[in-house]
N, C-alpha and C positions, 0 to 999 in steps of 0.2 A: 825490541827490548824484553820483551813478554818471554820470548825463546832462551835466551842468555839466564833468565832468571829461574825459570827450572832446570837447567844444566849444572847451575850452581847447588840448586836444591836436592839433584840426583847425586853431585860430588860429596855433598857434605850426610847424605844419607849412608852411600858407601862406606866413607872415611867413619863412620858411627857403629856401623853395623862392623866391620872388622875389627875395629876395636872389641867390642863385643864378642868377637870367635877369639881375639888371642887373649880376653880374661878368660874364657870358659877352656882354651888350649892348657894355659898355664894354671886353671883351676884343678883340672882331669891330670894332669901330669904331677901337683903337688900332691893329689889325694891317691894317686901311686905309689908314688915315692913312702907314701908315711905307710900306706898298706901293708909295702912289700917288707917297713922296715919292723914294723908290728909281728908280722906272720913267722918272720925268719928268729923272732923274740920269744914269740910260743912255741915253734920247734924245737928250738934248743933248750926249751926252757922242759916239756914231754920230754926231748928224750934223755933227758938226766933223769928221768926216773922211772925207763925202760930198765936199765938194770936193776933197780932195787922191785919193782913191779914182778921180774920173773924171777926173785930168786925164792929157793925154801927156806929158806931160815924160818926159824920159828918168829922172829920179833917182827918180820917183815907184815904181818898181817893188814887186812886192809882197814884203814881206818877212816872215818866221814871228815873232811876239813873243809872249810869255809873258803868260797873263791875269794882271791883277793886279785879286782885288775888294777891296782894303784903304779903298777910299776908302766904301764903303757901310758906312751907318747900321748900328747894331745895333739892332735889336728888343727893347725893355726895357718886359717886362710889368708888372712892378712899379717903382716909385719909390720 
């Protein structure tokens, strides 16, 4: 009886523990996803102002501005 009863206990540790790799599968893979969606947000976002960066115009000068990251996504683990 003794036998049957840690077999059951070995089943139900497995069945636990994968559970456990496919939240941290599907955790690594949303925090991808939002990564690559962010990254691709600031490049485009640089190089629209690669051209005005190299031009001489005189008004083009460089001036101090304030970051603002209100426009990037939040990272939402859970739905």
């Amino acid at each position: 009886m003794y036998r049957y009863k840690k077999r059951a206990q070995v089943s139900l540790e497995l069945a636990l523990a994968m559970i456990g790799v496919v939240i941290l599968l599907l955790g690594c893979v949303n925090t991808f996803i939002w990564l690559s969606k962010v990254m691709v947000g600031r490049q485009r976002a640089y190089d629209q102002t690669r051209p005005r960066a190299a031009s001489v115009d005189p008004s083009s000068t460089a001036q101090e501005r304030q970051v603002n990251e209100k426009w990037l996504m939040k990272l939402e683990t859970v739905k």
